[in-house]
C-alpha positions in Angstrom: 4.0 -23.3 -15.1 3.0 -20.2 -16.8 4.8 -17.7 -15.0 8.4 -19.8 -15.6 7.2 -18.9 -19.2 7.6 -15.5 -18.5 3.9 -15.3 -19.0 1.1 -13.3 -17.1 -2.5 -15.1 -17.0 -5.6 -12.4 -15.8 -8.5 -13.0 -15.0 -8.3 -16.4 -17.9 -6.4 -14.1 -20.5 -3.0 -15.3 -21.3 -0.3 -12.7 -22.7 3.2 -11.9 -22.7 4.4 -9.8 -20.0 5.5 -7.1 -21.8 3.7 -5.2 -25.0 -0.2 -6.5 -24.2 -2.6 -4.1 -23.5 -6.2 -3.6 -22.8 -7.6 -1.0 -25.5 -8.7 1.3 -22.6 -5.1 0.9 -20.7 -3.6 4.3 -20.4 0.6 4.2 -21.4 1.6 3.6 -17.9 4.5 5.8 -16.6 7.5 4.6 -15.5 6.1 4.9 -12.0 3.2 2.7 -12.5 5.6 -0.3 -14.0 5.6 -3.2 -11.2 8.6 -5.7 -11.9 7.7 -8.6 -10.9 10.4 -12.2 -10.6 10.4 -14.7 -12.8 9.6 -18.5 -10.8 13.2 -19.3 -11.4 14.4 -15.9 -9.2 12.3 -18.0 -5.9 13.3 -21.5 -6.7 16.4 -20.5 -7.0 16.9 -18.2 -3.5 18.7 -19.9 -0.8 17.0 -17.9 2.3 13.6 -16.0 2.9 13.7 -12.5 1.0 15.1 -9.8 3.5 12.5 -6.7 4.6 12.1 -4.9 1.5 11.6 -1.2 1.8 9.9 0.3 -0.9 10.5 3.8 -2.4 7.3 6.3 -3.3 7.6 7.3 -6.3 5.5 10.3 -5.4 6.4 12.4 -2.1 3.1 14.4 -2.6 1.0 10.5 -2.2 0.9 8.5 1.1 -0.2 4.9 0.8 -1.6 3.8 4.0 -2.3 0.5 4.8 -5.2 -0.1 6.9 -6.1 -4.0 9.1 -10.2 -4.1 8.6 -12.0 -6.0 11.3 -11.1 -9.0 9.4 -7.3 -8.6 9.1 -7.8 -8.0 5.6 -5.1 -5.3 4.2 -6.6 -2.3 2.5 -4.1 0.6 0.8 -5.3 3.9 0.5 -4.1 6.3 -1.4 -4.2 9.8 0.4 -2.9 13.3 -2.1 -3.4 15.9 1.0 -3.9 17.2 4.4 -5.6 16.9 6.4 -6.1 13.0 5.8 -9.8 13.3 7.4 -9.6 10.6 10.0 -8.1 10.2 14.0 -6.1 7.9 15.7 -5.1 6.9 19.2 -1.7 5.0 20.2 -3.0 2.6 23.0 -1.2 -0.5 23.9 -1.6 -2.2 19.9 -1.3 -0.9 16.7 -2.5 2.7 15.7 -6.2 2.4 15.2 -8.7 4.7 13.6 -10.7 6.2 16.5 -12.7 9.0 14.1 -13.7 10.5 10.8 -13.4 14.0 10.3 -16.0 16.0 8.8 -13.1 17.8 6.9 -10.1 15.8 4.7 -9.0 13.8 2.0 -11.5 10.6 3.5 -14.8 12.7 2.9 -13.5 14.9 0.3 -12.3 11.7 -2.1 -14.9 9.1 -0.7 -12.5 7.0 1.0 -13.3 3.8 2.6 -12.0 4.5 5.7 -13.3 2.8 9.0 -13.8 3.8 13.0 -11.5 0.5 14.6 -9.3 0.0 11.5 -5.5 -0.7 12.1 -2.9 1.5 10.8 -0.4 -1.3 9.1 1.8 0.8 7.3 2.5 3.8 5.4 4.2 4.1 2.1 5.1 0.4 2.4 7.1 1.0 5.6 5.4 -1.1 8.6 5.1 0.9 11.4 6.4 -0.2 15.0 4.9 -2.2 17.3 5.7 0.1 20.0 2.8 2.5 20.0 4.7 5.8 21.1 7.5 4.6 18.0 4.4 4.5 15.7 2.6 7.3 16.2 5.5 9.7 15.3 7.1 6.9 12.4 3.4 7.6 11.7 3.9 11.6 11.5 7.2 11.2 10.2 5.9 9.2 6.7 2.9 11.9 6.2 5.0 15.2 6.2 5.2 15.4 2.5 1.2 15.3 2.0 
């Protein structure tokens, strides 16, 4: 009911969508601004949405997308090379086989774990096909 309002409800705050701000929220850029579709947009869709592909607004930032143990999906931002972890291509997904002593994981703190699934990078889901998602893989990490 809210959000056919047009209305955004945190964490039991209600405010507008646009113009609220916390008074430690930095101006966000236009990079940071997430649109998000009103109720009406869904209920009124005749079909399930299409793959959406979504543009990085940042060449020099790779968001990967990790599967935990769980299934849960964990993005990681990653601003350089090396990234600090290994993988191996085996008959599933791309899965986390190491941490490097030397990278962005170490160097930043990042969560990263031995066994974790590589989902996706930059939004983009990689292949099923392991050979296809190593380099799809490679491909999406260039700019880093």
């Amino acid at each position: 009911q809210a959000l056919k309002r047009g209305r955004i409800i945190f964490a039991g705050v209600s405010g507008l969508a646009m113009g609220n701000q916390a008074c430690c929220a930095k101006p966000a850029d236009e990079k940071d601004i997430v649109k998000i579709p009103t109720q009406d947009a869904f209920d009124n869709q005749e079909e399930e949405p299409k793959d959406v592909v979504k543009v990085v607004t940042d060449p020099t930032v790779c968001t990967i997308t990790f599967l935990d143990e769980t299934g849960t999906e964990i993005e990681l931002k990653f601003a350089k090379k090396p990234l600090g972890f290994k993988y191996v291509s085996g008959k599933g997904p791309l899965k986390v086989s190491g941490i490097l002593d030397e990278g962005c994981v170490k160097e930043t703190g990042l969560p990263v774990k031995v066994g974790w699934a590589i989902k996706a990078v930059n939004g983009n889901i990689l292949s099923a096909e392991p050979q296809k998602a190593s380099e799809e893989f490679l491909e999406a990490i260039k700019g880093v």
